[in-house]
FIMI-311889 format. One record per residue: x negated, y, z negated of N, C-alpha, C in turn; residue in three letters. Coordinates in pm, whole numbers, plus 50000, padded with zeros to 5 digits. Atoms other than C-alpha are relative to their C-alpha. Last residue first. Layout:
<recs>
XYZXYZXYZALA...
</recs>
This chain:
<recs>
500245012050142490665283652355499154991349983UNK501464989650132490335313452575500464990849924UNK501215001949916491465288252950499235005049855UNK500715012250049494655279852733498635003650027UNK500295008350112495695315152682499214984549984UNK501184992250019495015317753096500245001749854UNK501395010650006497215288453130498825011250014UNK500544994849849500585305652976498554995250017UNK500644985749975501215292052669500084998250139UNK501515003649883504145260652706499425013649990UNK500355016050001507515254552480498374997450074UNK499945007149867507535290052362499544989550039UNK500684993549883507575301451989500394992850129UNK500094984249994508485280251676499575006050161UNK498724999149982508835241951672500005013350031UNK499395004550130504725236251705501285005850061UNK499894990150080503545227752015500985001449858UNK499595002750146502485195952190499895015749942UNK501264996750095502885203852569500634993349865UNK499865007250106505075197252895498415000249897UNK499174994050075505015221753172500694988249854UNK500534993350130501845221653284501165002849908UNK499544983150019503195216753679499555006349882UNK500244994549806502055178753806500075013849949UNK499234989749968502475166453397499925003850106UNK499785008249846500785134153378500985010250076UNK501115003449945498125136053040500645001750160UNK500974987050020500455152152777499255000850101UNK499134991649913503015118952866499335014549985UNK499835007549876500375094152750500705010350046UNK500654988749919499945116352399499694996350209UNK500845007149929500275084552185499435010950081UNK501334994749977501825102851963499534998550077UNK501355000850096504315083551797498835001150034UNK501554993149912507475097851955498784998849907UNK501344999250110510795078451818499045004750103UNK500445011350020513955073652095498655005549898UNK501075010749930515945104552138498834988649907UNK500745011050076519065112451919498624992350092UNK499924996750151520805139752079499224995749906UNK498945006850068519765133252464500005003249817UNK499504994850109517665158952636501114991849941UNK498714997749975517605139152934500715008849920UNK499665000449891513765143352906501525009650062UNK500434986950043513495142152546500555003850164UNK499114995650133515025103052580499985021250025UNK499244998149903512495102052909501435002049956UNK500124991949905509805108352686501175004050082UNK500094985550061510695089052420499905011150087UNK499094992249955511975057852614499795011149948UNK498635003250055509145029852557501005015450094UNK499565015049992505385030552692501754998049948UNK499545005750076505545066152849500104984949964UNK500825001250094503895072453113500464993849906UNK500435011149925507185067853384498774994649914UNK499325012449995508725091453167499534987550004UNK500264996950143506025119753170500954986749914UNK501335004749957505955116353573499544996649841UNK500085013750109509735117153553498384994849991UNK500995009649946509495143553830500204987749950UNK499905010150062512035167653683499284986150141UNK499705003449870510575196753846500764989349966UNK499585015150036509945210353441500575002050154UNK500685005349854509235247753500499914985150024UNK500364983849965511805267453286498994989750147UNK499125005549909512495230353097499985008750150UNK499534989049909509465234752967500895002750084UNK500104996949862509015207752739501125009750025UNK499234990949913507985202452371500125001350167UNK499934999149837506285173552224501235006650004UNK498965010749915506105180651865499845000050127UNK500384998149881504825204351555500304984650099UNK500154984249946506935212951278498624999150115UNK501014998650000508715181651286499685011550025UNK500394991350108512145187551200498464999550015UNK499384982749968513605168151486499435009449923UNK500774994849896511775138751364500615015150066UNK500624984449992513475135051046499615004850087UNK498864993550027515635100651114499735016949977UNK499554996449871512785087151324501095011949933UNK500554985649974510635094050971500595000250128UNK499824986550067513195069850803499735011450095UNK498624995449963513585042151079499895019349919UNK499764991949926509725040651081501465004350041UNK500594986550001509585040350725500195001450146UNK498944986650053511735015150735499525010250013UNK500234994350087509784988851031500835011849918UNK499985003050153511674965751154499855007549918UNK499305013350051512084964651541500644997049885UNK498544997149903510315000251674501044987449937UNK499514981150021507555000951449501265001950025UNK499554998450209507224958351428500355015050021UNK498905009150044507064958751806501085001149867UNK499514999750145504954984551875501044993049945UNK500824987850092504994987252278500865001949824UNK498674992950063506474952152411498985009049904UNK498814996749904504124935452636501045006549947UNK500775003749875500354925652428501115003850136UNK500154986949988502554938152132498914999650118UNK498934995249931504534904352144499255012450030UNK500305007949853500954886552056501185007450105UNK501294990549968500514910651732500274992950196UNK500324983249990504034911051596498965000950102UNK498844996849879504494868351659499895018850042UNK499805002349785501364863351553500905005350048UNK501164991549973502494883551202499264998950170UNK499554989449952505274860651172499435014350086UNK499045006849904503584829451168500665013450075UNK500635002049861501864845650935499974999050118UNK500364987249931504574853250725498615005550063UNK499064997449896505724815750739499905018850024UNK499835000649836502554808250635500865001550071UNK500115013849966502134827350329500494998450159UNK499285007649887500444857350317500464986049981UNK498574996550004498844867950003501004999150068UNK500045009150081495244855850005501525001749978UNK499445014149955495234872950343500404992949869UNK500035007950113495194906650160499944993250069UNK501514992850083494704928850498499764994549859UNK501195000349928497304906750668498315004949942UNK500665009150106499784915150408498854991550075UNK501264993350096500214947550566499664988249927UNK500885004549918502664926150843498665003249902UNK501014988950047505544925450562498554996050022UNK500694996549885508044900650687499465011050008UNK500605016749948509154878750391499725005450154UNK501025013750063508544906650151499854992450118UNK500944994650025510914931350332498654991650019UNK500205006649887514184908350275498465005750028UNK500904984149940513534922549885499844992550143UNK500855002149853515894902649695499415006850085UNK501185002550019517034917149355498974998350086UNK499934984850026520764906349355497915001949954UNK500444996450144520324871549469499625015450003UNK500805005250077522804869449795499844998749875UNK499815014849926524834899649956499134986849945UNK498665003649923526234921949732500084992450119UNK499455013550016523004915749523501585000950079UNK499084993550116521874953449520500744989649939UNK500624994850122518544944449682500695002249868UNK500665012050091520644920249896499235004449889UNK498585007250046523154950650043499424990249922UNK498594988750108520524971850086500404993349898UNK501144999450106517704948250287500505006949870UNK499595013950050520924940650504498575003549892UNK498674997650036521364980450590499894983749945UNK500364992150106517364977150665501495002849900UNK501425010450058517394947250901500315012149867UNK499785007950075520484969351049499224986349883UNK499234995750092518974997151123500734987749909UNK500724993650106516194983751280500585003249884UNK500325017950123518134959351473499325004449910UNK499005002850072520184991851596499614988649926UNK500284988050102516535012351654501794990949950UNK501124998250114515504984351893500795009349854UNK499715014450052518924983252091499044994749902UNK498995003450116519565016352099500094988649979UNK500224996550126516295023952215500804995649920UNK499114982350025516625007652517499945003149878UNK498815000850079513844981552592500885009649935UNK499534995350125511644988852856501014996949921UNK498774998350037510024967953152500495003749806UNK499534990850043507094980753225501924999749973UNK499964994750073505014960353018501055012750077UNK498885000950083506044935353216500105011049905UNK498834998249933503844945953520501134996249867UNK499114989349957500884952453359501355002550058UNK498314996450006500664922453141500295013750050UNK499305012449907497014927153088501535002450000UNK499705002449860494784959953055500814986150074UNK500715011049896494484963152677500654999450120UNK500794992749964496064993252508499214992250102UNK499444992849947498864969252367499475011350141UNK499785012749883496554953452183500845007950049UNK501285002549921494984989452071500254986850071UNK500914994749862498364999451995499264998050077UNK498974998149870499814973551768499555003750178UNK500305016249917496824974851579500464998150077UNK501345001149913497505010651487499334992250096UNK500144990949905500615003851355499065001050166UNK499935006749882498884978751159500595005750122UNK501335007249946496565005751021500694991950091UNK499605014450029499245036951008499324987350060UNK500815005250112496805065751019501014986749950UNK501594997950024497355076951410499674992449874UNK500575001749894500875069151542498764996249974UNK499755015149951502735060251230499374999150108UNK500725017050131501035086051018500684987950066UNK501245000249963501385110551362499654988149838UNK499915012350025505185109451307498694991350059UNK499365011249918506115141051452499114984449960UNK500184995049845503055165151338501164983250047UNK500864990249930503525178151018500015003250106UNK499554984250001506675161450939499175010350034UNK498975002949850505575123150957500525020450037UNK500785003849861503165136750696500434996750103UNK500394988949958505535152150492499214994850109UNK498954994949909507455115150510499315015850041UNK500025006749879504475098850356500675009150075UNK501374996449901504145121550079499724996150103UNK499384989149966508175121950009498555001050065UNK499294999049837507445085149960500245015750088UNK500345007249890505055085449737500345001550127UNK500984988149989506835111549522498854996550076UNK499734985549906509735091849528499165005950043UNK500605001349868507255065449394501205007650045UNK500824998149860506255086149160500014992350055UNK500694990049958509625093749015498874999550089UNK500264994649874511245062748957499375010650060UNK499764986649933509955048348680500295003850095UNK499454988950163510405015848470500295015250025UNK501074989550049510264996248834500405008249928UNK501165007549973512334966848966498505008749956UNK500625002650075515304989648861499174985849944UNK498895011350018517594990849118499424996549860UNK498704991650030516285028549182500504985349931UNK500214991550072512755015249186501915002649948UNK499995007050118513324991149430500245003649877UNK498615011350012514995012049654499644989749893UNK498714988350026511795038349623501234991149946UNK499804996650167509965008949621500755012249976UNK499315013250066510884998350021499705004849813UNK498475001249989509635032850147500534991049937UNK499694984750040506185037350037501164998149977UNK499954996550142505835002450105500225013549902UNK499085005950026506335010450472500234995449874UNK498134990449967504425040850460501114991649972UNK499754995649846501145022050346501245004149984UNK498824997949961499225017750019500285003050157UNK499004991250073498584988049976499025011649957UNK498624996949936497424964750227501175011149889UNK498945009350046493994965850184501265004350005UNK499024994750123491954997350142500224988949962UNK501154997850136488614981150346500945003649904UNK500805011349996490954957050643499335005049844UNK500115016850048493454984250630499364987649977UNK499104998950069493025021350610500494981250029UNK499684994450113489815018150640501024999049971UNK501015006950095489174992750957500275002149862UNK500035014950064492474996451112498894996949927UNK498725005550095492375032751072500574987050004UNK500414995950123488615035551207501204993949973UNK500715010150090490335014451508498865000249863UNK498665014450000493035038551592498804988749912UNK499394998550108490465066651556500654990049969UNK501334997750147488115054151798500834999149902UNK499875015650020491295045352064498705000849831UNK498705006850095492605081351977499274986750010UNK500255001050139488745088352125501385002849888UNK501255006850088488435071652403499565004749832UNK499935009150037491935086652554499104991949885UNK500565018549962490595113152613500424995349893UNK500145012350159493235138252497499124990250057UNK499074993650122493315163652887499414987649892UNK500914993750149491515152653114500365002949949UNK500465013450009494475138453365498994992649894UNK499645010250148496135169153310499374990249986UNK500615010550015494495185553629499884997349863UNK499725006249893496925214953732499194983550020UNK499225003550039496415233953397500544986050087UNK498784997749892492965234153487500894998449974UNK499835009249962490795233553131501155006850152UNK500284993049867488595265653054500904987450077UNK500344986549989487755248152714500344998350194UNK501954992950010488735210152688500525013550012UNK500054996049896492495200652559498455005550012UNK500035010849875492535175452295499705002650112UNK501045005949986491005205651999499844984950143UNK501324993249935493785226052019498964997250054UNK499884988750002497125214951898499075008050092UNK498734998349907496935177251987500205014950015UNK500105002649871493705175951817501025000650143UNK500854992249957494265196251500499784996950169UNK499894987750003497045174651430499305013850047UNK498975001149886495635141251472500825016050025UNK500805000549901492835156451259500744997450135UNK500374986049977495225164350980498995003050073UNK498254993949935497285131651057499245015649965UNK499515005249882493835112350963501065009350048UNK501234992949912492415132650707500304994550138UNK499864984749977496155126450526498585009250042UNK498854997249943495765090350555500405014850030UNK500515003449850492055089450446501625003250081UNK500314987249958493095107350088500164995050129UNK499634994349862495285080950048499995014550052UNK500035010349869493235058249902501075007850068UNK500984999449902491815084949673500094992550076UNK499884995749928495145087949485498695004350108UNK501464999349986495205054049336500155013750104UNK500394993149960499085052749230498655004050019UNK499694988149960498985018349247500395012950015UNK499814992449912497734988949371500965014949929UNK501234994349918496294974849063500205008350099UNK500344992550080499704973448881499105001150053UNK499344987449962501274955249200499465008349913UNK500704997549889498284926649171501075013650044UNK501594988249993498994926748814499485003750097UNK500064987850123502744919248849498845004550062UNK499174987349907501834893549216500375014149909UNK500924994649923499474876248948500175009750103UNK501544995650074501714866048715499265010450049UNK499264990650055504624856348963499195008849915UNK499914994049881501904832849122500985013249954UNK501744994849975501114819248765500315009250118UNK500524988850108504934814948692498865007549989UNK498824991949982506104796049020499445011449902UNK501064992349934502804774148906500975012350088UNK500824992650049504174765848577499575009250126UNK500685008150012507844759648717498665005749952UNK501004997749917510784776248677499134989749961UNK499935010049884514264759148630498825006250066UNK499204993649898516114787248410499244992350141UNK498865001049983515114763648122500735007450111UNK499905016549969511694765348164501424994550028UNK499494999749818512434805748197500014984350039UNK501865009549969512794802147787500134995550170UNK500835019650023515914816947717498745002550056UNK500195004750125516624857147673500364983849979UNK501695003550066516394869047985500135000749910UNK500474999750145519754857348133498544999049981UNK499805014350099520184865348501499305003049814UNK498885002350134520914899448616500154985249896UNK500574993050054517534899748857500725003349900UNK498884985350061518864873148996499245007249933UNK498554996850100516074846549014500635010050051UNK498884999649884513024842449232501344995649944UNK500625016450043509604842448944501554991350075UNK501375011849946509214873049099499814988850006UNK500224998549833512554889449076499184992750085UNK499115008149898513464880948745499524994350130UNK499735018550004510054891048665500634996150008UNK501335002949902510794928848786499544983550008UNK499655001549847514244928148628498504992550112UNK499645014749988512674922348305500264999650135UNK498705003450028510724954448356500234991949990UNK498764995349890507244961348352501164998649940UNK499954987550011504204959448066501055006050112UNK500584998749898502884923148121500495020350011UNK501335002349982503524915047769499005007450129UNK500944992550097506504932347753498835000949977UNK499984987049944507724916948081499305007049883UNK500795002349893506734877647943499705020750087UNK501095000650128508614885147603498955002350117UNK499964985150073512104897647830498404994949909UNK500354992049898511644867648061499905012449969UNK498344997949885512184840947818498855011550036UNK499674988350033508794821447666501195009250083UNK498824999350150508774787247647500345013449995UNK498425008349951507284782548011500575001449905UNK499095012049946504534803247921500764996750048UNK498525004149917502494835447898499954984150065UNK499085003550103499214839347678501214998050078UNK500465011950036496614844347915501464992149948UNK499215007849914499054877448025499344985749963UNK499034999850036497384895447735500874989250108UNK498734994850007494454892047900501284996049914UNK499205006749957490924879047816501755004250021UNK499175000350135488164897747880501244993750021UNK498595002749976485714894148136500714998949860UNK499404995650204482214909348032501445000050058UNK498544989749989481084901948410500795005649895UNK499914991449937478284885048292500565012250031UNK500784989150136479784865348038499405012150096UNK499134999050083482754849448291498955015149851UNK499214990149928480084846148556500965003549913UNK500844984050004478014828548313500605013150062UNK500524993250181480214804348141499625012150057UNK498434991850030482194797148544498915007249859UNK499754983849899478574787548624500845010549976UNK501254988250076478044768448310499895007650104UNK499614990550148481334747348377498815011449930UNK499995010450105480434738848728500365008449894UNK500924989450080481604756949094500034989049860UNK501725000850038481434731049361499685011949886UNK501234992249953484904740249512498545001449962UNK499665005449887486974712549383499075010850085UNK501065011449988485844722549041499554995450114UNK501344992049901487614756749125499144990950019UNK500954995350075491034731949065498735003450052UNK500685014550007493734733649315498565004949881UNK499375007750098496354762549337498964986649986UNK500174994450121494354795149491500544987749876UNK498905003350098493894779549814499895003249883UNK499835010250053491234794949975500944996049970UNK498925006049914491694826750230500054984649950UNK498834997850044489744843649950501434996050077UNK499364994349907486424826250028501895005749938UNK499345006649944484794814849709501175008550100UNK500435010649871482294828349560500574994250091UNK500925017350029482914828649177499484995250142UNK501405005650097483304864449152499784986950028UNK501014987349957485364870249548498824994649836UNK500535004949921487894846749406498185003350056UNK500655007150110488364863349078499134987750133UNK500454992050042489484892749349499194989349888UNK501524997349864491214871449566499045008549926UNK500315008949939493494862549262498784997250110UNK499225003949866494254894149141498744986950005UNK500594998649850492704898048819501114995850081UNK498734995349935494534896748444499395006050114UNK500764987450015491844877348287500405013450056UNK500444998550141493914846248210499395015249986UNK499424997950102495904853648522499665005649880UNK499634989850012493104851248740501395004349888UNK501124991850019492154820348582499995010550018UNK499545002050175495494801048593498765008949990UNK498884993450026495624816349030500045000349850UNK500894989449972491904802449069501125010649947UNK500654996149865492614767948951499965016549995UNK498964988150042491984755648557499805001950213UNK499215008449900489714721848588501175010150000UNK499885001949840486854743348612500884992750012UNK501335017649960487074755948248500564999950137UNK499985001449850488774786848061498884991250036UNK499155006649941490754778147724498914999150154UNK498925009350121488674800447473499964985650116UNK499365002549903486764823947756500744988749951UNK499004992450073484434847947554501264994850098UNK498804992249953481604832247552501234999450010UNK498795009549977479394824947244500915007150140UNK498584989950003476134848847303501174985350031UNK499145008249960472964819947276501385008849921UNK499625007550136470114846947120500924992550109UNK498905008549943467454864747313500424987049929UNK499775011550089466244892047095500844987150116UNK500815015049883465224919647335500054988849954UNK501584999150025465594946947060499774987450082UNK500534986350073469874940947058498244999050022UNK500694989949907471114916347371499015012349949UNK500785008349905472124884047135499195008150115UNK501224997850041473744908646886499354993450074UNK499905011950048476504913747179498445000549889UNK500975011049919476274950347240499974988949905UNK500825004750109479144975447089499004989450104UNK498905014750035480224996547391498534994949946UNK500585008949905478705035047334500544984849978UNK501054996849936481415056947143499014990750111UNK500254987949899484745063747181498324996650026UNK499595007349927485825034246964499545005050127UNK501295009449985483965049646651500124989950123UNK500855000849823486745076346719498914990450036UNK501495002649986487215078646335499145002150137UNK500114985550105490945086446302498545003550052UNK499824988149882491355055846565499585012849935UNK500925001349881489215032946330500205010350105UNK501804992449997490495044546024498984998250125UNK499844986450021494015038146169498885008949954UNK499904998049879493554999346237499745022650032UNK501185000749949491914995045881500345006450202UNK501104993650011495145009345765498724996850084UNK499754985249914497284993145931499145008549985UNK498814995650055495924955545837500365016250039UNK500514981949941493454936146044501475005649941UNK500274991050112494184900345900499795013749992UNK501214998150004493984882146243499265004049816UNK499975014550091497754874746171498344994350025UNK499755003950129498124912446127500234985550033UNK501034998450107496274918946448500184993549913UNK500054987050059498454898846703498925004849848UNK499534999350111496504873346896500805012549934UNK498745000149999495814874647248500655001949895UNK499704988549982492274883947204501305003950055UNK498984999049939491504851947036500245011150045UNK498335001050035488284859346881500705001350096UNK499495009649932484554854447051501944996749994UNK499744992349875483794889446920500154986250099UNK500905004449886484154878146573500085004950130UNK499095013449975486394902946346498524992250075UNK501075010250070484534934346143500474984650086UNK498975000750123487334960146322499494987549897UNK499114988650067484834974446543500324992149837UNK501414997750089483184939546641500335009849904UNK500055008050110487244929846755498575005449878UNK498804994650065487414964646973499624991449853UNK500674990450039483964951447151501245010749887UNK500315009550050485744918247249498955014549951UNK499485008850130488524932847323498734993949937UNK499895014649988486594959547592500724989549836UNK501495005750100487764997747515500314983450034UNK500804998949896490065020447716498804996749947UNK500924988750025492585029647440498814998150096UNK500014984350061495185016347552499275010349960UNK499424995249930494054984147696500475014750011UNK500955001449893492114976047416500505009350107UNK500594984350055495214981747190498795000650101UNK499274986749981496654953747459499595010649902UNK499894998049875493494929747425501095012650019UNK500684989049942493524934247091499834999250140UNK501595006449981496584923647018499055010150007UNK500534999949871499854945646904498704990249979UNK499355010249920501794937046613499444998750119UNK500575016050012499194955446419500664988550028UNK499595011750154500404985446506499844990550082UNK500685010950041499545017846821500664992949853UNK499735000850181501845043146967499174983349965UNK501615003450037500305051747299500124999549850UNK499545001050111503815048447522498594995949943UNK499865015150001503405059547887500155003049800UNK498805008150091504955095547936499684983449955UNK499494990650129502105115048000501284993849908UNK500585003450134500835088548214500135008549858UNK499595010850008503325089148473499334997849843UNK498585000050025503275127348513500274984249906UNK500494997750156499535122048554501285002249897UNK500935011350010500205096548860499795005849822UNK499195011050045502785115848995499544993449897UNK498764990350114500745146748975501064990449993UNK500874996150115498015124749176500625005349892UNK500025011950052500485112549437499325001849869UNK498965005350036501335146949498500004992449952UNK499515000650100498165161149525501004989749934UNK501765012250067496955150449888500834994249852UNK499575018550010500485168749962498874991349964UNK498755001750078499045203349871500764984749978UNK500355004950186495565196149987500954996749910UNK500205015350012497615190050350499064997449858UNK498475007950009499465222550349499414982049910UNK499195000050097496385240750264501134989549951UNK500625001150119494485227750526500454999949855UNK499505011049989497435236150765498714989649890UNK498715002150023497685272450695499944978949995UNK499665002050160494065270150727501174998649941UNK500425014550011494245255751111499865003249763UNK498955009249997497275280451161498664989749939UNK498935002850100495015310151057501144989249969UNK500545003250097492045300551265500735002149884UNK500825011549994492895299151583499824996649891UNK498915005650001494805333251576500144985349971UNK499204998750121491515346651431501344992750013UNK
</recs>
């Protein structure tokens, strides 16, 4: 029973935060704006009401090859007709079928792609249909580590391939189709449904500059504008999805369970730590959470994005702040369960870190350590300069330093460029001799959840009572956490689990327990667990 009230206590905890993102998410949509007129297209009433444009147009008597950028009233669709349709629900019901599909009739369906042809490249195409890029990639075939700026022609696809994959797929045409170079930066955000700020930002302006010219005139270019395009809809896809981070919180509530109860065998010797957490299976987990939580999610969401929109948010790079506070606060509980087990266990590159790291070379450099205060002051400051430029008191007000060394973009490749590639080697090849590079170096979230760690409600505790001071828990250690806790110093160095110092104790007197109670059971409790 004692066994079994902390592990539901902690069940609970973790449905509770699951939620969060989800009650953000319905929060968000309670307030979007579902006032419909015939200034709108059909693509955006579409949008709203959760019906294809080209099945909206049949509705309202129009062709189903029509512009679907257009506004109604210069279609002719007048308020009324728009209003007998919603009154009616006839929008609700099964999607209209091209007459070319009715009683097996096969007829030549016009498709539904105005402007789109192979000499368009992959970036003017996702646009038109408001896709991510790797994602329009992926329909036509084509590796997503392509170049997105050259025409698809150039890749062997022809104009009746693009026809079919385009009809197929019942692609519709976006509201974003329609965005130019004539248009200022306030017509382009409405369209796309953000802030001006936000396209400032993208298309690499001030985020205070004038939106009301034509961005041609503020010196962009078309393909500056497509890539800006596509980075919008590729942030509107990512996000509040709250089944991508269920896995994150099955992760840190297994890391949890295991450190508590489940690492140590039955009947274990206190006096032979050595068994204790095999090893073999954090390394399992580590590389589930690079597979799922990054290679199959993709790079959004993760902790460190968690963190950086918050600040965006506030500067107003985003219409709401709430859920991603409410993002972020879900990350941070999780650092709070168990000490900063989402950066140990369900953070993917994180993760990566580790397992190179975990490899058997460079034993002798690895043991030279770097002092905390010298990691955790470039941390701080990378993040005190990410401030000052977001807010423009240093630079273009707007700037997200972040961006140009944000390792999660690995799991998109189509989104990397090469100087944050470049960068990315540098993370993965340094972590072959320097434990967690990026964690300890850059990352915010991990400055944040260092800044809570004390509050974890469960943690490496030691016994000071029988502690020999050996340094045997030290000497484990890849960095200074251990030997930080050790000296008992005020501010010790970050603890992300690893569980290396659980494994080297000579006496039993170092454990993971929660904050409450005594730092170590007695080893006949352990033997009935």
């Amino acid at each position: 029973m004692k066994q079994i009230l902390p592990v539901l206590t902690l069940a609970f905890l973790f449905i509770l935060i699951l939620n969060l993102p989800l009650f953000a998410q319905e929060n968000t949509s309670e307030d979007a704006d579902l006032s419909l007129d015939t200034g709108m297209s059909l693509s955006e009433i579409g949008e709203v009401l959760g019906v294809r444009g080209g099945d909206l147009a049949v509705l309202l008597g129009l062709d189903r090859g029509i512009d679907k950028g257009t506004p109604l009233s210069e279609l002719g669709v007048t308020a009324d007709q728009l209003n007998d349709l919603i009154e009616s629900g006839a929008y609700l019901d099964e999607p209209v079928e091209p007459e070319g599909e009715r009683e097996g009739v096969q007829v030549e369906v016009p498709v539904e792609h105005d402007a789109a042809d192979i000499s368009m490249t992959t970036h003017e195409l996702a646009a038109m249909y408001g896709m991510r890029g790797g994602d329009f990639a992926d329909l036509i075939g084509v590796s997503r580590s392509e170049s997105k700026d050259i025409p698809i022609s150039e890749f062997g696809i022809d104009q009746a391939t693009l026809d079919e994959i385009i009809l197929n797929e019942g692609l519709e045409m976006s509201a974003a189709a329609d965005i130019n170079l004539d248009m200022t930066i306030s017509e382009i955000a409405k369209i796309l449904g953000v802030t001006d700020s936000a396209v400032a930002k993208d298309i690499h302006l001030d985020i205070e500059v004038d939106k009301n010219i034509p961005v041609s005139q503020l010196g962009i270019d078309q393909e500056t504008l497509n890539e800006a395009v596509e980075h919008i809809i590729e942030d509107e896809h990512d996000g509040l999805h709250d089944w991508k981070y269920l896995f994150f919180g099955l992760i840190v509530l297994f890391a949890t369970g295991w450190l508590l109860w489940w690492g140590i065998p039955k009947g274990a010797d206190p006096k032979k730590t050595k068994n204790w957490y095999p090893e073999r299976v954090y390394l399992i987990v580590l590389a589930l959470t690079v597979a799922v939580n990054g290679f199959w999610i993709g790079k959004s969401p993760n902790p460190m994005e968690g963190t950086v929109k918050v600040f965006k948010s506030i500067v107003g790079l985003y219409e709401s702040v709430g859920p991603h506070v409410v993002v972020f606060i879900f990350f941070l509980i999780l650092a709070l369960i168990a000490n900063k087990a989402i950066c140990g266990w369900a953070c993917p590159f994180g993760a990566l870190e580790e397992l190179i790291y975990t490899l058997p070379f460079f034993k002798k450099a690895k043991k030279l350590k770097i002092p905390f205060w010298i990691t955790n002051s470039i941390r701080s400051l990378i993040f005190v300069l990410f401030i000052l430029m977001l807010y423009g008191i240093i630079g273009r007000k707007g700037y997200v330093i972040y961006h140009e060394m944000n390792p999660f973009n690995m799991f998109n490749i189509e989104h990397a460029t090469q100087t944050m590639m470049i960068l990315i080697a540098v993370y993965l090849l340094t972590s072959f001799i320097i434990y967690r590079p990026f964690c300890r170096f850059i990352c915010p979230f991990g400055l944040m959840s260092w800044m809570v760690e004390k509050f974890s409600i469960t943690q490496v505790r030691i016994d000071f009572d029988k502690c020999i001071d050996c340094r045997a828990c030290d000497k484990a250690c890849p960095h200074t956490a251990a030997g930080d806790r050790l000296d008992k110093k005020a501010l010790p160095a970050d603890c992300f689990t690893c569980m290396r110092c659980l494994r080297t104790c000579p006496v039993d007197a170092i454990h993971w327990r929660p904050i409450w109670g005594s730092a170590s059971k007695p080893s006949e409790e352990k033997k009935q667990m």
